[in-house]
C-alpha positions in Angstrom: 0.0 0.0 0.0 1.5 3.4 -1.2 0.7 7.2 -1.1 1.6 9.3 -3.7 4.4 12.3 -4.0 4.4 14.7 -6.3 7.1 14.9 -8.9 10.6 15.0 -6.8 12.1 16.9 -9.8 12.6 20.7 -9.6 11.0 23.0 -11.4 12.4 24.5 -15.0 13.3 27.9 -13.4 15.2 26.1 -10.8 17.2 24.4 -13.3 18.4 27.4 -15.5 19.3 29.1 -12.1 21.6 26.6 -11.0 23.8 25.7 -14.8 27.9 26.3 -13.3 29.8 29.2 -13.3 33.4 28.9 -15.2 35.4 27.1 -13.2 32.7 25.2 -10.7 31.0 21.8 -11.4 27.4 21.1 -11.8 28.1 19.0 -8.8 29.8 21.7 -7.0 26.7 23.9 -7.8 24.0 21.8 -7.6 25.5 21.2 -3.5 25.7 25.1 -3.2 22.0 25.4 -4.3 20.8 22.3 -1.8 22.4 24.4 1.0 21.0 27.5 0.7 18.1 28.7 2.9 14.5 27.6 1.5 12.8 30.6 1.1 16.7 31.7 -1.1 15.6 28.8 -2.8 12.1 29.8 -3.9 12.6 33.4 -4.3 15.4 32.1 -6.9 13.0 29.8 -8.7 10.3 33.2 -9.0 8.0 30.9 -7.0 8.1 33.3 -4.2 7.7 37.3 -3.9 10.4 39.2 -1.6 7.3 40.8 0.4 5.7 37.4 0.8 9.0 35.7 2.1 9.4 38.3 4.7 5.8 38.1 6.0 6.5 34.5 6.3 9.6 35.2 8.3 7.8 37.6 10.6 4.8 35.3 11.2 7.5 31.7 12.0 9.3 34.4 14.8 5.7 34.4 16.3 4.3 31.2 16.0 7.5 28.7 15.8 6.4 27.0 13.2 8.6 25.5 10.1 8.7 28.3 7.2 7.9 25.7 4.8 4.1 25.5 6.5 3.5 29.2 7.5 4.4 29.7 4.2 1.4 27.0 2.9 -0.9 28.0 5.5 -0.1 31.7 4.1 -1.0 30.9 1.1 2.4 32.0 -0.9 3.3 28.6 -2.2 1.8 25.5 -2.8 2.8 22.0 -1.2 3.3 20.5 -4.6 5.2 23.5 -5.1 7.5 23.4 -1.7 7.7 19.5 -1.3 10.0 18.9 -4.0 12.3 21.3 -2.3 11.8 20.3 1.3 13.1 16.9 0.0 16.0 18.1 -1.7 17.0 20.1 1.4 16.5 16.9 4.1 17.6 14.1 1.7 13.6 12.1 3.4 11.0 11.9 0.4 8.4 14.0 1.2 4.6 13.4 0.7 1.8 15.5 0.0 -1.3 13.2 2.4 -4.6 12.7 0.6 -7.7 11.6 1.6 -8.5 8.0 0.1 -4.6 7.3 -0.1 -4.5 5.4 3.1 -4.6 1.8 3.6 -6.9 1.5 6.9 -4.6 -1.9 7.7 -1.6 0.3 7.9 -3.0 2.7 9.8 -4.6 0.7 12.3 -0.8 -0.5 13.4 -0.2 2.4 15.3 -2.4 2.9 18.3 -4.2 6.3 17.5 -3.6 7.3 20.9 0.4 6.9 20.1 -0.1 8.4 16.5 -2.0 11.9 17.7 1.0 12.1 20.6 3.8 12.0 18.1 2.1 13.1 15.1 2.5 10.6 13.1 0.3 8.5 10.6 1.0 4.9 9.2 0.6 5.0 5.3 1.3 1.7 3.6 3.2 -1.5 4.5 5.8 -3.1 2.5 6.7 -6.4 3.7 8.4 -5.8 7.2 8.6 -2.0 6.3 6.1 0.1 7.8 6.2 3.6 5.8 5.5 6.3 8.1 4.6 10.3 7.2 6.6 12.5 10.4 6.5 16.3 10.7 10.4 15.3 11.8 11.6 12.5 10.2 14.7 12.9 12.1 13.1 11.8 15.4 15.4 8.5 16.3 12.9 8.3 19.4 9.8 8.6 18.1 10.6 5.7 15.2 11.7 3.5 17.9 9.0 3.9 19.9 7.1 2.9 16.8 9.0 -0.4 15.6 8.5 -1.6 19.0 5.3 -1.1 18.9 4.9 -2.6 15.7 7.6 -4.3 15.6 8.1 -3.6 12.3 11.3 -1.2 10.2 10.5 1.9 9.9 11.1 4.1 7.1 10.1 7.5 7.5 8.2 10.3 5.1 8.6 14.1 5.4 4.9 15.8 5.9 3.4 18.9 7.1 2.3 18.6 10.4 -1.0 20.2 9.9 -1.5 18.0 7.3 -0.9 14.8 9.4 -3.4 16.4 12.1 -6.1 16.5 9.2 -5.1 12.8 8.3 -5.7 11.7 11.7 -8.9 12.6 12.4 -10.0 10.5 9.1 -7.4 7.8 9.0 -9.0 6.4 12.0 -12.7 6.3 11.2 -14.1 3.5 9.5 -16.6 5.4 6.9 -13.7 6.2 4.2 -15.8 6.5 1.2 -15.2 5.1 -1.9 -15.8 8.6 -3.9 -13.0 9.8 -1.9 -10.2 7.9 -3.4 -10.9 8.6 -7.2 -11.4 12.4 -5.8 -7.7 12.6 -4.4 -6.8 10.5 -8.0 -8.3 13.4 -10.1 -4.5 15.0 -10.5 -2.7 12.3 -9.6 0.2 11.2 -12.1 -0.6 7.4 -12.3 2.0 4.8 -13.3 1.9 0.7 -12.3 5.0 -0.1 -10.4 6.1 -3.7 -10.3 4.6 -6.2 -7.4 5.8 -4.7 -4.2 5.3 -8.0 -2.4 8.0 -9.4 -4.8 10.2 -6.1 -6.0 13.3 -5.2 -3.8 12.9 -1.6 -2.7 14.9 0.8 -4.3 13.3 3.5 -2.5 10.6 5.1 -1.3 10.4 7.6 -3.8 9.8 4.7 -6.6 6.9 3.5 -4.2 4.4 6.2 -3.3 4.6 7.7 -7.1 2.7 4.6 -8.3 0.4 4.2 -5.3 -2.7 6.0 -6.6 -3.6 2.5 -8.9 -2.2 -0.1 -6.1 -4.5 1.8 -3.4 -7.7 2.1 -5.2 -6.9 -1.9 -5.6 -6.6 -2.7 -2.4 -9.2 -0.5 -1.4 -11.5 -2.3 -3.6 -10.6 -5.4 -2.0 -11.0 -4.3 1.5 -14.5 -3.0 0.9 -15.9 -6.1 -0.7 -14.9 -8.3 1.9 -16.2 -5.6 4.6 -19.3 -5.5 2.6 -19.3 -9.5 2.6 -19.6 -9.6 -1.4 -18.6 -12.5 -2.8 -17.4 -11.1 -6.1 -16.2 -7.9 -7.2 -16.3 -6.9 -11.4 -14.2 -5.0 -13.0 -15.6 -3.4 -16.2 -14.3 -1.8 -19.6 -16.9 0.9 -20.4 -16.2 4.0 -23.5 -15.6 6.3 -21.0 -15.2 5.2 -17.9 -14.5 2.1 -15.9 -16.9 0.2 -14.2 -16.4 -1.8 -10.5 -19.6 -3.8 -9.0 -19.7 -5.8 -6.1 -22.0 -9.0 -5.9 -24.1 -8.6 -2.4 -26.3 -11.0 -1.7 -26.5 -12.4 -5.1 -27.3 -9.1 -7.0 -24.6 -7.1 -8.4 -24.6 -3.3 -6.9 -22.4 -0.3 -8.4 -19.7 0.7 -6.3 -17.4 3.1 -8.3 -16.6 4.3 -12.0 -13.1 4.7 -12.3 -11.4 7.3 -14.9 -11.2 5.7 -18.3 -7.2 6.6 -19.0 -6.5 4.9 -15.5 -8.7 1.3 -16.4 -5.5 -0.3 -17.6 -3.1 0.2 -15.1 -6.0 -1.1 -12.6 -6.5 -4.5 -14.9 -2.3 -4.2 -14.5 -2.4 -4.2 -10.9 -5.1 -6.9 -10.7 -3.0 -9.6 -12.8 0.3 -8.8 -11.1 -1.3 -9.7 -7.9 -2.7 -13.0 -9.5 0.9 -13.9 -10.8 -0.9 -13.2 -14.6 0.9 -12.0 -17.9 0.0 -8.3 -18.0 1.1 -8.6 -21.4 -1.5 -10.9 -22.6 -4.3 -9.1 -23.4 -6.3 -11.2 -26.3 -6.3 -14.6 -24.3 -8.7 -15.3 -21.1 -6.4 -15.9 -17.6 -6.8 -17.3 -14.6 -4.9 -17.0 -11.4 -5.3 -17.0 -7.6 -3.6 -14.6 -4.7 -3.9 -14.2 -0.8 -4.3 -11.0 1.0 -4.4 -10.6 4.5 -7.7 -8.3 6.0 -8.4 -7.4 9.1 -5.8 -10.0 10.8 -7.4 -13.2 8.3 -6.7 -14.7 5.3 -8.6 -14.2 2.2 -8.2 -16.0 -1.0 -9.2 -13.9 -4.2 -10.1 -16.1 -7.8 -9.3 -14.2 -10.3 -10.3 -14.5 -14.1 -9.8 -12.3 -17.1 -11.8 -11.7 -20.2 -11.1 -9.8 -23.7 -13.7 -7.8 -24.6 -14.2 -5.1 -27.5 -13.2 -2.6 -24.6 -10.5 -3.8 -23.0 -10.0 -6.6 -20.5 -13.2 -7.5 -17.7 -11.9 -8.8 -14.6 -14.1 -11.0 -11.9 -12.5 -11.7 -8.3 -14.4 -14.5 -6.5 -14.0 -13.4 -2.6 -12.8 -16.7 -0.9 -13.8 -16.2 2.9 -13.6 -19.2 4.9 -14.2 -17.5 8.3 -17.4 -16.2 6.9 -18.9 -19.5 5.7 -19.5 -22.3 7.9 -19.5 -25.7 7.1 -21.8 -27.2 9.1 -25.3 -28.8 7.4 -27.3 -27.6 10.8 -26.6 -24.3 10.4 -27.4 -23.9 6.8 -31.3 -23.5 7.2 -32.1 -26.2 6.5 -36.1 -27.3 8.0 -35.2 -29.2 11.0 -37.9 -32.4 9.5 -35.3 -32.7 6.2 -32.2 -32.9 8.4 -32.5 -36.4 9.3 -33.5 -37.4 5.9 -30.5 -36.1 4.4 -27.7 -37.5 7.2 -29.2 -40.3 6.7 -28.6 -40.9 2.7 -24.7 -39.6 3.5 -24.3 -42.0 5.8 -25.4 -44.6 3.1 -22.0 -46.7 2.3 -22.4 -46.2 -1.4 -24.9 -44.8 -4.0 -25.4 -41.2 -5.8 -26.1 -38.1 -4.0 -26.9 -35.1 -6.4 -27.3 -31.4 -4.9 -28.9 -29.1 -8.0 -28.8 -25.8 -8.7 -28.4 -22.2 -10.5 -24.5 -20.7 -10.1 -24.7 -19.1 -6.8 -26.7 -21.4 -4.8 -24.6 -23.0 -2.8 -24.4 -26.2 -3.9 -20.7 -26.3 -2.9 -21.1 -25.1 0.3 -24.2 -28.1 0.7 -21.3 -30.1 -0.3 -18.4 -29.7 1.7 -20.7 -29.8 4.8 -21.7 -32.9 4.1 -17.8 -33.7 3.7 -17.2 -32.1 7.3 -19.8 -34.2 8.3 -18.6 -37.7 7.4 -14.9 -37.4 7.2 -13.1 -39.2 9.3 -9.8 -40.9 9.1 -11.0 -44.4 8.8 -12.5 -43.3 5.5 -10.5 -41.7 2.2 -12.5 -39.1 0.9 -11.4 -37.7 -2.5 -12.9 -34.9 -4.5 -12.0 -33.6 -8.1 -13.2 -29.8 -8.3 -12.6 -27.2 -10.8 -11.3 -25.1 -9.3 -10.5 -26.2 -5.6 -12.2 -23.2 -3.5 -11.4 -24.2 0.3 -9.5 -26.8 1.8 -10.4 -29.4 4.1 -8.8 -32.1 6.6 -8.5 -35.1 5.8 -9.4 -35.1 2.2 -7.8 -35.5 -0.8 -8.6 -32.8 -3.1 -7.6 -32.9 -6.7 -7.8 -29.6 -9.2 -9.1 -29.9 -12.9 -6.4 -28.9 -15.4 -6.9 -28.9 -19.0 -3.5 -28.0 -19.6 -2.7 -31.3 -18.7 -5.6 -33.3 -19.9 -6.7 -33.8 -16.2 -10.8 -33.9 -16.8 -13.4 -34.8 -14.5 -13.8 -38.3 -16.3 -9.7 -38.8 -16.3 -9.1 -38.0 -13.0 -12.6 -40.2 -11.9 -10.9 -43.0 -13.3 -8.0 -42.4 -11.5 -9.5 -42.1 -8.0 -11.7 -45.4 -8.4 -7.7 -46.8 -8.3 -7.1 -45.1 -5.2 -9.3 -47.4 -3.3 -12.3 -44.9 -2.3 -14.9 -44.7 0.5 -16.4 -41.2 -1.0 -15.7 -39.1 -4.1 -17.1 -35.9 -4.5 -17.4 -34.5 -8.0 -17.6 -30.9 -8.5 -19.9 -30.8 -11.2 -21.2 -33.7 -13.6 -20.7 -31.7 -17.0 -20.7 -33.9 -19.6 -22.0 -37.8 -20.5 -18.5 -39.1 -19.9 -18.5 -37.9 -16.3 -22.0 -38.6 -15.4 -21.6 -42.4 -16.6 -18.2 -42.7 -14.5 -19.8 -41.5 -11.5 -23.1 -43.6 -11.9 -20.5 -46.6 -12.3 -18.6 -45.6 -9.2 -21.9 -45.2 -7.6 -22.9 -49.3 -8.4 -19.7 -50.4 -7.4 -19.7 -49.5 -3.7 -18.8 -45.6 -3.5 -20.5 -43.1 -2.4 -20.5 -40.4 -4.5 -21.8 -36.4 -4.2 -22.3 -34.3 -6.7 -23.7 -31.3 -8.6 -26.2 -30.6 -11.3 -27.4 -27.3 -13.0 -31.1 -28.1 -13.3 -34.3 -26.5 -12.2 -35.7 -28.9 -9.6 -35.1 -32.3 -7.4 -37.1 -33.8 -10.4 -34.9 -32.1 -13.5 -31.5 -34.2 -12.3 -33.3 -37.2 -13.3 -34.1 -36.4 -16.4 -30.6 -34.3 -17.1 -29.0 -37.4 -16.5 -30.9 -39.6 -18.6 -30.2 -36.8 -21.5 -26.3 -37.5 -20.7 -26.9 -41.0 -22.0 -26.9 -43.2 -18.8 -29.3 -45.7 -19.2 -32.6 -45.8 -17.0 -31.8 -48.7 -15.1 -28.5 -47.3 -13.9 -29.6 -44.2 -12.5 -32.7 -46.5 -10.7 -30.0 -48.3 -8.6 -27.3 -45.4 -8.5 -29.4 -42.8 -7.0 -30.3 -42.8 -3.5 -31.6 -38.9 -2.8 -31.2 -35.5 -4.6 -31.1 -31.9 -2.8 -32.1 -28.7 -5.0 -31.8 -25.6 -3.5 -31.9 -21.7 -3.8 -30.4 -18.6 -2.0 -33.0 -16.0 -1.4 -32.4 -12.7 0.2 -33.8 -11.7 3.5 -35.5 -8.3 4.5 -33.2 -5.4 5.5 -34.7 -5.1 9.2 -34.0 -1.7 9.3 -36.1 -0.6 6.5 -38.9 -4.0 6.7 -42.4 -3.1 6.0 -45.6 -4.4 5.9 -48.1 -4.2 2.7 -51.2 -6.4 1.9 -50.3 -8.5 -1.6 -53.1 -8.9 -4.1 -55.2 -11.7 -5.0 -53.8 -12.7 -8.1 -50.2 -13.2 -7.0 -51.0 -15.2 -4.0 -52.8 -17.2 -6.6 -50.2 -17.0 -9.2 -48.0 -18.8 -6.0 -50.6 -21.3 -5.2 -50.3 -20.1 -1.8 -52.8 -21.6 -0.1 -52.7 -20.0 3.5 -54.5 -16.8 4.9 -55.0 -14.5 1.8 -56.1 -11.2 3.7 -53.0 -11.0 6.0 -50.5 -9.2 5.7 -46.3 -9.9 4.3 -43.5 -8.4 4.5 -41.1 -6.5 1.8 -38.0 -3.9 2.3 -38.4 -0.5 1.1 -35.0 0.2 0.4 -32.0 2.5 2.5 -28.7 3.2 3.2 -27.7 -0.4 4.8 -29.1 -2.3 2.2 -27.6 -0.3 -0.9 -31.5 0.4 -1.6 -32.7 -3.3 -2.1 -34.9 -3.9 0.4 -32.5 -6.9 1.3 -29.6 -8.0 3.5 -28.0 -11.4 3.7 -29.7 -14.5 2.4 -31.4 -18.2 3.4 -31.6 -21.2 2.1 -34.6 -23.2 1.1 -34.6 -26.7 -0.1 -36.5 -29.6 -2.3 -35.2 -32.9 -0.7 -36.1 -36.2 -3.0 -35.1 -39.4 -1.4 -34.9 -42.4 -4.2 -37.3 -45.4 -2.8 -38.8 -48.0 -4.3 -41.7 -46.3 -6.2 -39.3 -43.5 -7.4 -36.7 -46.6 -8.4 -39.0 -48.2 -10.2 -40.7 -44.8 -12.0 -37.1 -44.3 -13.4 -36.3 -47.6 -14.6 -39.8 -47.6 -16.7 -38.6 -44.4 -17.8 -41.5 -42.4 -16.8 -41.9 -39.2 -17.9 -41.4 -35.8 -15.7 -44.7 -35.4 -15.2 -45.3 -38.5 -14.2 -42.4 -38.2 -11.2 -43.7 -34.9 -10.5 -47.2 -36.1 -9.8 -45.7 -38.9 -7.7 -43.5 -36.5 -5.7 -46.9 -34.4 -5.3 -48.9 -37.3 -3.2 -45.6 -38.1 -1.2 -46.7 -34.6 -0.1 -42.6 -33.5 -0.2 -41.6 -30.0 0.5 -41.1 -27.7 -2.8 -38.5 -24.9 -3.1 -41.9 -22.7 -3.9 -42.9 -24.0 -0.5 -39.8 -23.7 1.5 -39.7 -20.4 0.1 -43.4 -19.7 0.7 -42.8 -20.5 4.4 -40.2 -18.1 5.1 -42.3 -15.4 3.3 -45.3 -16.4 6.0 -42.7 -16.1 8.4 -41.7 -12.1 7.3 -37.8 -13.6 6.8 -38.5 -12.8 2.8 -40.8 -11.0 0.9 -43.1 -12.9 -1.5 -41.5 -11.1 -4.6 -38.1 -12.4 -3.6 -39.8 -15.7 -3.5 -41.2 -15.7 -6.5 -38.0 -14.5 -8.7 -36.0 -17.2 -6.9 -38.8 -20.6 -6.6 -41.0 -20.0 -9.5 -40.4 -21.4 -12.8 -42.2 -23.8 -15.5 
């Protein structure tokens, strides 16, 4: 994490005044000219008046201040216009502070307390350097006090004190808005620097000029996983960029970035992910860690060519935010036992269906955490592997190196199985594999895209596995949805019409009242905030086995699955709309379909 320093070169003016006399070199000169008083200095680069300087003099007798400030707070020169000067003259970079140029990690290092005592103010960490902007950089006390409180190296930055004051009082608050940064990035001189988790440091210097680009980045990051998104886009537009975070399944606009500075961001992005920055026509993939608020997070990150430039999705990977555990997931207390009671079959097929985004995986590797154990070898194949787990073997898809879903089936079944989980049945090759692993004593979990319980059935049939396998492979399938809950600080009740309870076949109470969200600040103006499962649970038994086998048609299943009287997504979903969790509109979008 950087700041950003205007440009350390002197001015034109400067440089005409200092060309050697006969008989002196430009070295000798240039030493004579770093020497001389500061206000000498900018009276000889015309960037201050004589009458000026000696008002500033007069005023620093009274108030004891540094010329270089009285003269800013005066009003006779510029900080971009004294900095580069300043820096010359005490050999420390010198950095102008801006709002939105802080990384809130960094900051948070130094007790605020300590920070307002010796006016200080953490800007960015490089490794085990912590850089630091001092009013007196010179202060061999003060930057021990603060490596042993941090215990980290301390390399200190020249700033105004009144500027650090101003930084202080927002550095430590939690609201930094996002506006703020690309405000402070308006004149900002932005260039990419290389990976500063990798690059030796030449110096400081070379750091904060290309921090504008790396901050907004890691700003980015910091606010999705704050927000608890679980993807954040990065979008080409014609004249501006475009960065939305997914929140609860529904992408919400977070910032529009300046269109000359898209690049370097897509730069930043793929340096992090170990990608080729200089591939630009070809789709990437790559993965990086970051550390947030003292816990890992793993980012996925994918690039893809468009007509405007590069589009980049991050998949948020938080672990500690999820929980693996399949009696905490929602699920009606009545389906629990069902379900635990199909894993702990010793083989068959176990399908969980689903949209993208509907936590089939997470359904999964609770069920995983549930019957691990190490008298069993559970092995999955996943594309890609999103969390790890004890005590399973995981293997990653490659197509690089021909490693399919089918190829690396076949080799697990020679790994002497108890449980294979596959990630996704894709293709007919997969799905027969995994029915034949499922006949010959393995229990197997997997996933489907398809509408309903009912659907897998019939997807798998359309793969090409014959009837009679699927009758005695299957022994249950789960389909389930995500749908939002009510903001409870904008909830509200309203009276829904007759037609779209009917529309709903919701067969309750039609003159009560429901619930919806009207929308604020909390919830982005959605109504919504967090989501809940609800699930369709279809156990095989006999009737079902032999339905299948005759191959009987989706209706027919359907109107068997009716007079078992089994729990439909529509109804799970109809449930928590009775019970003012949802709203009936959420319900329908999400449960309703032909």
């Amino acid at each position: 994490m950087n700041t950003i320093v205007d440009s350390p070169h002197p001015p034109e003016e400067i440089v005409a005044l200092t060309a050697p006399m006969e008989g002196e070199t430009a070295i000798d000169q240039a030493t004579a000219v770093k020497h001389r008083p500061l206000g000498q200095q900018l009276l000889g680069a015309n960037l201050l008046s004589a009458e000026d300087l000696e008002a500033a003099l007069a005023e620093q007798a009274t108030s004891k201040q540094p010329l270089g400030e009285t003269l800013v707070e005066m009003g006779a020169v510029s900080e971009e216009q004294l900095l580069p000067y300043i820096e010359a003259q005490i050999g420390v970079p010198a950095a102008r502070l801006r709002e939105g140029l802080l990384d809130p990690v960094a900051v948070s290092l130094i007790p605020r307390e300590l920070a307002e005592r010796l006016h200080v103010l953490a800007l960015f960490r490089v490794r085990r350097q912590l850089i630091v902007a001092m009013h007196d950089p010179f202060n061999l006390s003060h930057i021990d006090l603060i490596e042993r409180v941090t215990h980290l190296h301390v390399q200190p930055v020249f700033a105004f004190r009144t500027a650090i004051e101003r930084m202080l009082k927002r550095g430590y608050e939690d609201d930094f808005e996002v506006d703020a940064v690309t405000a402070d990035m308006d004149d900002a001189a932005v260039e990419l620097q290389a990976d500063i988790s990798t690059a030796d440091i030449a110096s400081v210097q070379d750091l904060v000029e290309g921090s504008p680009v790396i901050n907004l980045v890691n700003y980015l990051i910091l606010q999705a996983i704050r927000k608890i998104a679980s993807d954040i886009h990065v979008e080409p537009g014609r004249k501006y960029g475009i960065v939305r975070f997914r929140i609860d399944g529904q992408l919400v606009e977070m910032l529009r970035p300046r269109r000359d500075i898209y690049p370097a961001i897509v730069s930043r992005i793929k340096v992090m992910a170990k990608l080729d920055i200089a591939e630009q026509r070809l789709p990437q993939d790559g993965r990086c860690q970051v550390i947030v608020d003292g816990k890992e997070v793993d980012l996925r990150i994918s690039t893809l060519p468009t007509v405007l430039g590069e589009k980049v999705v991050m998949r948020v990977l938080d672990k500690q935010r999820l929980t693996f555990n399949l009696d905490e997931l929602g699920m009606p207390l009545d389906m629990l036992p069902t379900l635990k009671g199909l894993l702990a079959r010793p083989y068959g097929l176990l399908l969980v269906t689903g949209p993208t985004g509907s936590g089939k995986t997470t359904t999964l590797y609770s069920a995983l955490e549930l019957i691990k154990s190490v008298q069993r070898n559970i092995v999955t194949v996943e594309d890609p592997v999103e969390y790890q787990i004890e005590l399973v073997n995981q293997v990653q898809i490659d197509s690089t190196r021909k490693v399919s879903f089918a190829s690396a089936l076949r080799a697990i079944l020679r790994q002497d199985p108890d449980v294979i989980m596959v990630g996704e049945i894709r293709d007919a090759e997969t799905a027969k594999v995994a029915v034949q692993a499922a006949l010959t004593g393995h229990l197997v979990l997997s996933t489907l895209h398809t509408n309903d319980s009912i659907g897998a059935i019939t997807r798998m049939r359309d793969m090409g596995v014959e009837p009679y396998k699927i009758a005695s492979a299957l022994i249950g399938v789960l389909a389930q949805r995500l749908v939002r809950t009510l903001c409870p600080r904008c909830r509200t009740s309203h009276y829904a019409s007759q037609e779209f309870l009917e529309s709903l076949q919701y067969q309750g109470d039609t003159h009560r009242s429901f619930a919806r969200g009207e929308g604020c600040r909390d919830c982005f103006d959605t109504g919504y905030r967090g989501r809940h499962g609800i699930y369709e649970l279809l156990p095989a038994d006999a009737g079902l086995r032999e339905l299948i086998a005759a191959e009987a048609d989706q209706q027919s299943v359907r109107d068997w699955f009716d007079k078992k009287n089994y729990r439909t997504l529509l109804d799970a979903g109809l449930e928590l709309a009775k019970q003012e969790v949802t709203s009936l509109e959420e319900v329908a979008r999400i449960a309703m379909h032909d």
